[in-house]
N, CA and C atoms as a LAMMPS dump frame, in Angstrom:
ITEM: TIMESTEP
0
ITEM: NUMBER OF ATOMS
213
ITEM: BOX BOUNDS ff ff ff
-5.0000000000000000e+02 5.0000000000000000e+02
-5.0000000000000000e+02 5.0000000000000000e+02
-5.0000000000000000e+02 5.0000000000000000e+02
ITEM: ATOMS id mol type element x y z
1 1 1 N -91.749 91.609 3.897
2 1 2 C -92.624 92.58 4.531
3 1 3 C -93.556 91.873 5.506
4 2 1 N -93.789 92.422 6.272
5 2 2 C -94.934 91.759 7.96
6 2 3 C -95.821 91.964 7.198
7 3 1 N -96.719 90.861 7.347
8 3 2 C -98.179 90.934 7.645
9 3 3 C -99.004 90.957 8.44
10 4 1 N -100.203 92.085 8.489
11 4 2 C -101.477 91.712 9.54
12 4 3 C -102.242 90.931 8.817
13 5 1 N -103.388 90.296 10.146
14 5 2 C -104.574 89.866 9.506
15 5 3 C -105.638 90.288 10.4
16 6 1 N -106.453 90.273 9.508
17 6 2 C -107.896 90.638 10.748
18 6 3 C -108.802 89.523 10.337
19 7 1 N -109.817 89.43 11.216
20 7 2 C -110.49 88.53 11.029
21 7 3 C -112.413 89.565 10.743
22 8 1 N -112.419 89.33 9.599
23 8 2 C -114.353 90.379 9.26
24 8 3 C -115.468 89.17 8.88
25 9 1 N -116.437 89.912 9.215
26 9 2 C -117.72 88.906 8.76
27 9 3 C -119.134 89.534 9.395
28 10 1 N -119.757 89.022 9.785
29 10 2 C -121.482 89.085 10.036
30 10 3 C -122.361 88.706 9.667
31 11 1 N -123.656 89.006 9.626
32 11 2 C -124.827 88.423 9.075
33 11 3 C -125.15 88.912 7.817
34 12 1 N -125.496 87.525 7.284
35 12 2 C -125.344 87.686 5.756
36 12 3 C -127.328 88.095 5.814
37 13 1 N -127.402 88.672 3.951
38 13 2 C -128.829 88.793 4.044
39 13 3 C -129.358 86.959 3.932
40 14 1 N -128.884 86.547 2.96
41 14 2 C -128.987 84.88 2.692
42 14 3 C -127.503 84.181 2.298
43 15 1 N -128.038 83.618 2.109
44 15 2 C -126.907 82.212 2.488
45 15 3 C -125.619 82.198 0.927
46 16 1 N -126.295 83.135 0.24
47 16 2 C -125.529 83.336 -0.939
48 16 3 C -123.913 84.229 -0.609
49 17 1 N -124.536 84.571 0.998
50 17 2 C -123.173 85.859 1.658
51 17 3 C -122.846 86.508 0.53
52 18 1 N -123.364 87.324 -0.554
53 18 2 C -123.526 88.754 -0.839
54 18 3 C -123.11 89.551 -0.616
55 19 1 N -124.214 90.054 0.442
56 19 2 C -124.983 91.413 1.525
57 19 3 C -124.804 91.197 3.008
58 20 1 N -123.987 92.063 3.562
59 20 2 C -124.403 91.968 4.995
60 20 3 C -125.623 93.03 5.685
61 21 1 N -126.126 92.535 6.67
62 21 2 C -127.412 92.813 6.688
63 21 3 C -126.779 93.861 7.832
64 22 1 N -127.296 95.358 7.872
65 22 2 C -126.84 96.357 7.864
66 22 3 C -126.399 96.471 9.183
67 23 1 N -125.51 96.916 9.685
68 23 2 C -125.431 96.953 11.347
69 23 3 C -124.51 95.885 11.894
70 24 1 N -124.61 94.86 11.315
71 24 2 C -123.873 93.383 11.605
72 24 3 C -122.384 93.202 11.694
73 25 1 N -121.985 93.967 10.353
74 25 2 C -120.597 93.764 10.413
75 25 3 C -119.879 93.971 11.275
76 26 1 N -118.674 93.244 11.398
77 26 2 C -117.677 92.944 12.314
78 26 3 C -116.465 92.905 11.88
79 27 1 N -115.393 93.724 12.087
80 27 2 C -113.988 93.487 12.241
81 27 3 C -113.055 93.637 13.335
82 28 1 N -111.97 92.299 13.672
83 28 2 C -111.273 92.093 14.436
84 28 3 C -109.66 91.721 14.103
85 29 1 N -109.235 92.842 14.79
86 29 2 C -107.532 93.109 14.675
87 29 3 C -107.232 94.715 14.64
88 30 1 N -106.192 94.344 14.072
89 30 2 C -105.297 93.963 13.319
90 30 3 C -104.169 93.065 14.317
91 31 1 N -104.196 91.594 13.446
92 31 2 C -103.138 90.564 14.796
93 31 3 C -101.869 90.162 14.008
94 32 1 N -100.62 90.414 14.621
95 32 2 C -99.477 90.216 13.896
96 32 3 C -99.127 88.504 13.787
97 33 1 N -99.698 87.667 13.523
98 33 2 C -100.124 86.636 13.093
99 33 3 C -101.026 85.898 13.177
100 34 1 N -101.117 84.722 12.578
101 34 2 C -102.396 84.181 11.297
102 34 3 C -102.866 83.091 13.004
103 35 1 N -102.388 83.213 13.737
104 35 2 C -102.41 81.717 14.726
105 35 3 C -103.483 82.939 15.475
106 36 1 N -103.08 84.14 15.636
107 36 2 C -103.744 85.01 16.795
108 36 3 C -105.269 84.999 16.425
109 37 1 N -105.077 85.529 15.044
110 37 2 C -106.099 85.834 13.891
111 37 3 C -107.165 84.016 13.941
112 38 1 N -106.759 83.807 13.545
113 38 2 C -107.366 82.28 13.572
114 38 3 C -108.13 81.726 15.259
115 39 1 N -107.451 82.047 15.949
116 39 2 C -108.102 81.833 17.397
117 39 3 C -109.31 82.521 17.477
118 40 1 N -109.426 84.122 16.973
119 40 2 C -110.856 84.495 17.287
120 40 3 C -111.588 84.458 16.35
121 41 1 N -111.522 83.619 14.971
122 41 2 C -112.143 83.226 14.066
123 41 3 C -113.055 82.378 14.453
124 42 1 N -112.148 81.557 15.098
125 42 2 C -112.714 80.312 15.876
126 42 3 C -114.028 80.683 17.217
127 43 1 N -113.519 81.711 17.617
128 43 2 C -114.159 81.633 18.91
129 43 3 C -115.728 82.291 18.157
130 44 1 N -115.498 83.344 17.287
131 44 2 C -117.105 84.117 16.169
132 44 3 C -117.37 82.668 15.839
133 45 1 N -116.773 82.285 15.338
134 45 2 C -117.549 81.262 14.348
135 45 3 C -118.122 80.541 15.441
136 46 1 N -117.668 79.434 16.681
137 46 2 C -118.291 78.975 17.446
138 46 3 C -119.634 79.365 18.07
139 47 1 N -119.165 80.518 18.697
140 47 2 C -120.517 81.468 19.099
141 47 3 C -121.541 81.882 18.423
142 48 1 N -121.566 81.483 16.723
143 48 2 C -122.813 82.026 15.744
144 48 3 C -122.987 80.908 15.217
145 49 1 N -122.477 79.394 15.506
146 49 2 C -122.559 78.218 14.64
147 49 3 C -124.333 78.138 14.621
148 50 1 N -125.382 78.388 15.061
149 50 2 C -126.522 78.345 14.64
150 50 3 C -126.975 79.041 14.129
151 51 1 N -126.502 80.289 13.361
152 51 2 C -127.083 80.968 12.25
153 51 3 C -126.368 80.519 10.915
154 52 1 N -127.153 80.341 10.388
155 52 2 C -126.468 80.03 9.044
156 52 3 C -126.295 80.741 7.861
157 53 1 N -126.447 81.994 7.908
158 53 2 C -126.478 83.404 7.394
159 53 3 C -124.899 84.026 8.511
160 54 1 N -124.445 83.674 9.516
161 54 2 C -123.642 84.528 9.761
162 54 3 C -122.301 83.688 9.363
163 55 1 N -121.31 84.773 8.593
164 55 2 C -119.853 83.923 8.492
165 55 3 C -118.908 84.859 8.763
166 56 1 N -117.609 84.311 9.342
167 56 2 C -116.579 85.528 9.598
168 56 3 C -115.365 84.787 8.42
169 57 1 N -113.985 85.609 8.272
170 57 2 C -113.216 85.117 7.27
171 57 3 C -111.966 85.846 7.675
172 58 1 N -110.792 85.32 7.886
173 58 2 C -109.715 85.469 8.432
174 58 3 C -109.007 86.387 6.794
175 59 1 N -108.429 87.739 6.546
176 59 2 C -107.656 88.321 5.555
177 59 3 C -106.475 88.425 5.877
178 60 1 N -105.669 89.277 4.751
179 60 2 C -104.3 89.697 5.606
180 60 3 C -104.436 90.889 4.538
181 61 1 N -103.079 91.729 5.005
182 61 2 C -102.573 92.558 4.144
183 61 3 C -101.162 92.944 4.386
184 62 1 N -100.178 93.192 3.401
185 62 2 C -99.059 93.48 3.63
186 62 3 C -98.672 94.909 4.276
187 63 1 N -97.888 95.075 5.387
188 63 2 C -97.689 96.117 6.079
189 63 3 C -96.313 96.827 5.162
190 64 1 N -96.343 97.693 4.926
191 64 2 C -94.999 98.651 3.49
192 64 3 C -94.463 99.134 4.419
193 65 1 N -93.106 98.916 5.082
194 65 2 C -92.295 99.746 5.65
195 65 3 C -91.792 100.859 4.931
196 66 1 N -92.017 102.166 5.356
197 66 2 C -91.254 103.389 4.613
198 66 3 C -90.072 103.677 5.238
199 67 1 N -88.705 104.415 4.045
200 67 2 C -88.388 104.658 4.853
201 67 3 C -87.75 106.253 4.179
202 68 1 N -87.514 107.324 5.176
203 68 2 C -88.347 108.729 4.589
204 68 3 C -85.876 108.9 4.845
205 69 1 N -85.676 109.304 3.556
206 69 2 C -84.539 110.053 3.324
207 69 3 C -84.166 111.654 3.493
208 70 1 N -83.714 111.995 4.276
209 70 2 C -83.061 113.467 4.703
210 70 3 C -82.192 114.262 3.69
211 71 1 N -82.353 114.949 3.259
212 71 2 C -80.89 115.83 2.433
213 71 3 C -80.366 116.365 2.92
């Protein structure tokens, strides 16, 4: 089965990343692979490397092909 991944995260309340602090969150995709997904991980994470409360995190999930039978 294909997988997506997206890449989610934002500003945490503290450094324990918990809680995201309301408004912040972020999700990006859905990218039909982990290389696509991983590139703009890279690019959030670069661009927020001085907060130390903000983190992003690359997921996946399996995509279920159906397939629907006629009588």
């Amino acid at each position: 089965m294909p997988k997506q991944f997206w890449v989610i995260g934002g500003e945490y309340q503290c450094v324990e990343f918990q809680e995201v602090v309301p408004g912040t969150a972020r999700v990006f995709g859905p990218f039909e692979n982990y290389d696509e997904a991983n590139q703009v991980w890279r690019e959030r994470s670069l661009a927020s490397r001085s907060s130390a409360t903000t983190r992003y995190s690359i997921v996946s999930n399996v995509v279920r092909q159906t397939t629907q039978y006629l009588a």
